[in-house]
matplotlib code that plots the C-alpha trace (Angstrom):
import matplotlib.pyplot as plt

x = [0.0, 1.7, 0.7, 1.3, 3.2, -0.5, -0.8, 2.7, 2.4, -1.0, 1.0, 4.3, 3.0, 2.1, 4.9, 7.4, 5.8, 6.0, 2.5, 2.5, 1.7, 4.3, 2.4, 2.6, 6.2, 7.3, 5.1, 6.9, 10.3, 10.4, 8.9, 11.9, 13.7, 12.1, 12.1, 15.5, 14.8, 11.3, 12.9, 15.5, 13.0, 10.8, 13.9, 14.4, 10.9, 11.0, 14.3, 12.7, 9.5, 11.6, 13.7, 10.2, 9.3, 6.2, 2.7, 3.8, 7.0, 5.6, 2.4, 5.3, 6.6, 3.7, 3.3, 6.7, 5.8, 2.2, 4.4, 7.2, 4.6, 2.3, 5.6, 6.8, 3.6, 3.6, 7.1, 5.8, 3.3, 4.8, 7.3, 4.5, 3.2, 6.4, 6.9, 3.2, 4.0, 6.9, 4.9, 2.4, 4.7, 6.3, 2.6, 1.3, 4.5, 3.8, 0.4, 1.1, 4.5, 5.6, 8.8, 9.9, 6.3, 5.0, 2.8, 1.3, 3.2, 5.3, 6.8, 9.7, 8.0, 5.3, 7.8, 9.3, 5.9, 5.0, 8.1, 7.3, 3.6, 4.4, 7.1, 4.4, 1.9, 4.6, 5.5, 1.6, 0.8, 3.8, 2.7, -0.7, 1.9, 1.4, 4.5, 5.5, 9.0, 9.9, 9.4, 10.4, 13.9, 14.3, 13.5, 15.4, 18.9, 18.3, 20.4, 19.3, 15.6, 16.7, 15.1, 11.1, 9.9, 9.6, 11.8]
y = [0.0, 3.2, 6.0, 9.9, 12.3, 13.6, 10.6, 11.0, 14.9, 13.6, 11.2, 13.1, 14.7, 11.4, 10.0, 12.7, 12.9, 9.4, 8.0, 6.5, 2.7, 0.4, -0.1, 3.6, 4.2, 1.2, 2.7, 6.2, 5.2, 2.9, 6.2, 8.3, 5.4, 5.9, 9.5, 10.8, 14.2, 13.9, 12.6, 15.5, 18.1, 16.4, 15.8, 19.7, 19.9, 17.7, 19.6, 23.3, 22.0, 21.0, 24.3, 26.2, 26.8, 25.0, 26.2, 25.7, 27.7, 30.6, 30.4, 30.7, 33.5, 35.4, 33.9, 35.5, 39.0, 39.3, 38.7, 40.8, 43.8, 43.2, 43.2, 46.8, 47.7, 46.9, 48.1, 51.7, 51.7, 50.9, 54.2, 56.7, 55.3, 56.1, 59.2, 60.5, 59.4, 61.7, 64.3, 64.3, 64.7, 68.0, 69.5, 68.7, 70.5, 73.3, 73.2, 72.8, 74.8, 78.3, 78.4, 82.6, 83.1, 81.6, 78.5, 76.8, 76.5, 79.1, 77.1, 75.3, 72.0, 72.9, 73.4, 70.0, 68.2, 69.7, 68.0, 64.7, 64.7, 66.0, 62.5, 60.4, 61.9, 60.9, 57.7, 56.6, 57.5, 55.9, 52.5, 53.0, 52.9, 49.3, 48.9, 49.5, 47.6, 50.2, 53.2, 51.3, 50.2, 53.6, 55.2, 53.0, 53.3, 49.5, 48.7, 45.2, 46.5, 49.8, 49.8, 50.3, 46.8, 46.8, 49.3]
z = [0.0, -1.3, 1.7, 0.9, 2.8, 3.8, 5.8, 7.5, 7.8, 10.5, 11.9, 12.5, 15.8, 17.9, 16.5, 18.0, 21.2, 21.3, 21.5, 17.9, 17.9, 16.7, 13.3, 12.9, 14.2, 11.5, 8.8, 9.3, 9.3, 6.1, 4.3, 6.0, 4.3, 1.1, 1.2, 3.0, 2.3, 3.8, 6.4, 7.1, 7.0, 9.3, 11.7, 11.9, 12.7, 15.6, 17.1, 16.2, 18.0, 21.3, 21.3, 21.4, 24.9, 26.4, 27.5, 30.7, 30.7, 29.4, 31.5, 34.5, 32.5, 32.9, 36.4, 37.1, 35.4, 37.1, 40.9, 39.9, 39.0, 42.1, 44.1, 42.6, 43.5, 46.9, 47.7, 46.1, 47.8, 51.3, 50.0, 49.5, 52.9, 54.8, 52.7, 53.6, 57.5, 57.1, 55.9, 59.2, 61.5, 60.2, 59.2, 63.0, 64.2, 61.9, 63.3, 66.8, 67.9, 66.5, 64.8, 64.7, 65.3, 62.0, 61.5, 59.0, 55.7, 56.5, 59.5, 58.6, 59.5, 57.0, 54.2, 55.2, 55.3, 52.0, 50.2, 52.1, 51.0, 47.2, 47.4, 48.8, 46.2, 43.4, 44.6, 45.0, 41.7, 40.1, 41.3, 39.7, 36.3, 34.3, 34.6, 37.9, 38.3, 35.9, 38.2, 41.2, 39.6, 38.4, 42.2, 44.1, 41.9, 40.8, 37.3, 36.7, 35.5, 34.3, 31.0, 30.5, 29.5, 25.8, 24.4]

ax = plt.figure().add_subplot(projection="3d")
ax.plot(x, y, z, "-o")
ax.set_aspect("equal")
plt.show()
């Protein structure tokens, strides 16, 4: 029975990953026999099919990228926090004791506060960014994620 490379093209997938049945397995390697080159291209298949990464790996990829994110965003997050706790404590002293007579944003306290708050402002609304590992590498001084994803 003469069988066409059609028949081999549907059978080529079971057959690398193994689940082909003996009959099958036999039938495809007498035509790689019979067709050498056929049998060469369908080789570099099989390798260029095992180099490509898995649904798996990648779905850990992504995995990995969705943590990494929701991490930056936390650890800005916890920054503008601290940033906007330093800010209260300045204000209230600007509120509470004169400095050369003045209070309010005058005070030296309030000037301080001010800063603090406009950092916490900056830092919340940087980890609002999609890509927020970005920001957070770039704040903190951090080389290894320098660069903006995708450019």
């Amino acid at each position: 029975m003469k069988v066409s490379r059609d028949v081999i093209y549907d059978l080529l997938p079971t057959y690398f990953a193994g689940d082909a049945s003996d009959d099958s397995r036999s039938l495809i390697e007498e035509f790689f026999a019979s067709d050498p080159e056929f049998g060469r291209m369908a080789e570099r298949f099989r390798r260029m099919n095992a180099e490509r990464p898995s649904e798996a790996t990648l779905e850990e990829d992504r995995a990995k990228i969705v943590f990494d994110r929701a991490r930056a965003r936390v650890k800005l997050r916890m920054a503008a926090l601290i940033w906007g706790l330093g800010a209260v404590f300045p204000l209230a002293m600007a509120l509470v004791i004169p400095f050369h007579g003045q209070f309010g944003f005058r005070h030296a306290g309030g000037l301080i506060g001010t800063v603090f708050g406009a950092a916490a402002l900056s830092t919340w609304l940087m980890s609002l960014s999609p890509h927020p590992e970005w920001w957070y590498a770039a704040f903190t001084g951090d080389g290894t994620k320098s660069k903006k994803p995708g450019r």
